[in-house]
C-alpha positions in Angstrom: -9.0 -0.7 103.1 -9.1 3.1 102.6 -5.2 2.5 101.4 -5.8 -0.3 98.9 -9.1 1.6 97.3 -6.4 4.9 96.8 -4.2 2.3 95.3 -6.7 1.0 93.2 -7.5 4.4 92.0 -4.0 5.4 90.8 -2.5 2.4 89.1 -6.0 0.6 88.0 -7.8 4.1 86.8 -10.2 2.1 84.8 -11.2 5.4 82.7 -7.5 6.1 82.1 -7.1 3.0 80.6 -9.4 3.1 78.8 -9.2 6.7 77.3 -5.6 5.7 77.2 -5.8 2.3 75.4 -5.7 4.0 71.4 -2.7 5.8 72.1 -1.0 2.8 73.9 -2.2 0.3 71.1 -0.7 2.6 68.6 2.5 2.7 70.6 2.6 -1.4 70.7 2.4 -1.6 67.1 5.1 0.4 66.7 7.0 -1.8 69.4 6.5 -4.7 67.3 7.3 -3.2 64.1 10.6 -2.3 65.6 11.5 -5.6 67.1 10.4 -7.5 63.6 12.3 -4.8 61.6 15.2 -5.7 64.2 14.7 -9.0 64.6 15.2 -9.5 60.3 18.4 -7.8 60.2 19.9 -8.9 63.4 19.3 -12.7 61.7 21.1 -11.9 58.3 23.9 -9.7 60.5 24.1 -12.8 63.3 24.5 -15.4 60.3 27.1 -13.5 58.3 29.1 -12.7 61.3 29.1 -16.2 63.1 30.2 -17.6 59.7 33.6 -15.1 59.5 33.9 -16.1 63.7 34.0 -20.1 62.8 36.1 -19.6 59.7 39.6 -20.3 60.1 41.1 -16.8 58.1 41.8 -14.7 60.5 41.2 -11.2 58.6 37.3 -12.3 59.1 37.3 -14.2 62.4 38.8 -11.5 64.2 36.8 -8.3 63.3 33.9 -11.0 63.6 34.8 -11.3 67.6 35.6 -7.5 68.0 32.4 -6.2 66.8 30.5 -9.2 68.7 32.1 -8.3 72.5 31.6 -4.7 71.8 27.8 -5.1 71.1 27.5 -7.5 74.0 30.0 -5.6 76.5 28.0 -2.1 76.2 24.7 -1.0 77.1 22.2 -1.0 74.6 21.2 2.3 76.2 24.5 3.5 74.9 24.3 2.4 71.5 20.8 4.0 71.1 22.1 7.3 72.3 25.4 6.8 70.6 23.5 6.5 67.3 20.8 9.5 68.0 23.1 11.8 69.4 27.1 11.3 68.5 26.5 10.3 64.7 25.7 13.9 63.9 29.1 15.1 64.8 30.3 13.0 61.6 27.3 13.9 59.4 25.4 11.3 59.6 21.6 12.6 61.0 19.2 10.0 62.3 15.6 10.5 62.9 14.7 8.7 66.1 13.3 6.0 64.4 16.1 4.9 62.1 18.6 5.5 65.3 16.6 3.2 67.0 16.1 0.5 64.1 20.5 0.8 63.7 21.1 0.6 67.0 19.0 -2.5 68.0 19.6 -4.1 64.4 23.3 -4.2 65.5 23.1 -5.3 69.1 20.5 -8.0 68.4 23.2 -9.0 65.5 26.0 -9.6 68.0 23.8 -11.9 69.9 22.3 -13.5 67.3 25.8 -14.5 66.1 26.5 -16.6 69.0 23.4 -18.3 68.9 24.0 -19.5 65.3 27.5 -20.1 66.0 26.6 -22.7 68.8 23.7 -24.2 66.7 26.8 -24.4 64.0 29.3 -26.0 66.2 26.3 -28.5 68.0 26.1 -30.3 64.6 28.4 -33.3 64.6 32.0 -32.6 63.2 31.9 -36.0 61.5 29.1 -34.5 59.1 31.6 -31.8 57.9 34.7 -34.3 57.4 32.3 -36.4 55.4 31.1 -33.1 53.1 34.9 -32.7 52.6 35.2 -36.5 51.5 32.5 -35.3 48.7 34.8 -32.8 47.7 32.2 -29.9 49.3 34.0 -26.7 50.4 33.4 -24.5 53.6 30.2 -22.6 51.5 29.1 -25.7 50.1 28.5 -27.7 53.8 27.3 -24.8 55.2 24.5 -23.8 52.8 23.5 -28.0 52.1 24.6 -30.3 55.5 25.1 -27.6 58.9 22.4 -24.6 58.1 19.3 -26.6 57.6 20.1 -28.7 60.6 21.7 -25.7 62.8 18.5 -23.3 62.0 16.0 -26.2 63.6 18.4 -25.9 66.7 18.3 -22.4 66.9 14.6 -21.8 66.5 13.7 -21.5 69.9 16.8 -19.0 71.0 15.8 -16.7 68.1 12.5 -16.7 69.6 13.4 -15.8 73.1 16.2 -13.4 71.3 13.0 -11.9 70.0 11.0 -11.7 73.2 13.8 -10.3 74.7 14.3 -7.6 71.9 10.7 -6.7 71.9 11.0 -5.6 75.7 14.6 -3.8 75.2 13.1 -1.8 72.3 11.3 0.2 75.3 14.5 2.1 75.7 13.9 3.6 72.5 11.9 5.9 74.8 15.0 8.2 75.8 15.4 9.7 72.0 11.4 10.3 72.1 10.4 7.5 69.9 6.6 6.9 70.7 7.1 3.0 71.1 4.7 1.8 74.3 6.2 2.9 77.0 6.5 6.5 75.8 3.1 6.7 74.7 2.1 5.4 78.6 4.6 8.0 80.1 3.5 10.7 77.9 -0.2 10.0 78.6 0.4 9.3 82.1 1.8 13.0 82.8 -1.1 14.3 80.7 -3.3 12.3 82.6 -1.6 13.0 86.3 -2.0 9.5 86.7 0.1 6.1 86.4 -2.5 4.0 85.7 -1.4 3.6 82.0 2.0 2.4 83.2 -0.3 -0.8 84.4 -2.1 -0.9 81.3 1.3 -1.0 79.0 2.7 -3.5 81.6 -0.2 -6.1 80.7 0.0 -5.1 76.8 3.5 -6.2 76.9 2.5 -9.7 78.9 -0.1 -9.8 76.3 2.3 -9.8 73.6 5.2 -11.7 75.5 3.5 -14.4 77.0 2.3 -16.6 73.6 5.7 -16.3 72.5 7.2 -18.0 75.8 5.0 -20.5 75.2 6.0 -21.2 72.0 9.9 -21.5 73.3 8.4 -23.8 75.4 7.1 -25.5 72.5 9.4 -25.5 70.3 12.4 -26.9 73.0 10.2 -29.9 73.5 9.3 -30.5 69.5 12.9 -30.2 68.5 13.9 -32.3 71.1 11.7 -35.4 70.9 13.2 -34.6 67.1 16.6 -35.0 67.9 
């Protein structure tokens, strides 16, 4: 008993948390802001580079798969540190925030191409010999027959891409940005108590949670649909 009431004390502090909860509500909005900020570029990125990786010229498909296994075969933790802390040494100096924007604009970009790529390549190949038959070309039956049907398809990845980026962005911790968990790991030292570690762990459920349930609903809309 005496064990779980000293547990109780240091990671459910209820006047922590609550003296706590401005700074870590600031911090969350600045989590979110990140990940939409992210999210937006890492969909136009995704799409341009899962076009050049299904085309059949070679000077785009290629650099298309490069930059897509590097982004996916290195840390994220890298690439935010990489973009913070090595870009200076070729002139280019990044405030934390826009070093954490690049960095997971471009990783979420990598990933986002192969989820567009196998919405593309889901859509039946007998659609894209019939656009030809019309005298379409490659631009033409992407923009009018595979995109619209390929973006319903990919709806509930991006989603879950998003989820995913929202709780990755929390790395952006290491180069001092005061996302959420920096604002509870600066508070909790201030403090001398982990108790807002707890309270940033349910903010993030808060936020997370809704938007696993509407993967969820999304997967079974689109595919009574199909």
């Amino acid at each position: 008993m005496e064990n779980l009431q000293k547990l109780i004390r240091y990671y459910f502090n209820y006047s922590v948390m609550k003296d706590a909860l401005p700074f870590l509500l600031k911090g969350a909005v600045l989590t979110i802001k990140f990940s939409v900020i992210a999210e937006f570029f890492g969909v136009i990125l995704g799409l341009i580079l899962a076009l050049m990786k299904i085309s059949k010229i070679r000077s785009l498909k290629y650099p298309s798969i490069a930059y897509i296994e590097f982004f996916r075969g290195t840390p994220l933790l890298m690439q935010i540190m990489f973009a913070y802390y090595a870009l200076p040494y070729i002139g280019i100096d990044l405030s934390g925030f826009f070093a954490g924007l690049l960095a997971l604009s471009l990783n979420s970009g990598a990933y986002i191409a192969e989820i567009f790529r196998a919405g593309i390549e889901s859509i039946e190949r007998g659609q894209i010999e019939a656009s030809r038959s019309l005298g379409m070309n490659f631009f033409q039956t992407m923009q009018y027959i595979i995109l619209p049907q390929a973006f319903r398809r990919v709806t509930p990845p991006l989603t879950n891409d998003f989820i995913i980026l929202l709780k990755d962005s929390s790395l952006l911790s290491v180069i001092a940005v005061v996302e959420l968990l920096r604002a509870a790991k600066e508070i909790a030292t201030w403090k001398v108590n982990p108790s807002t570690y707890t309270a940033a762990a349910f903010i993030y459920l808060l936020i997370t949670l809704p938007l696993s349930q509407l993967v969820h609903y999304l997967e079974r809309r689109y595919k009574i649909v199909d």
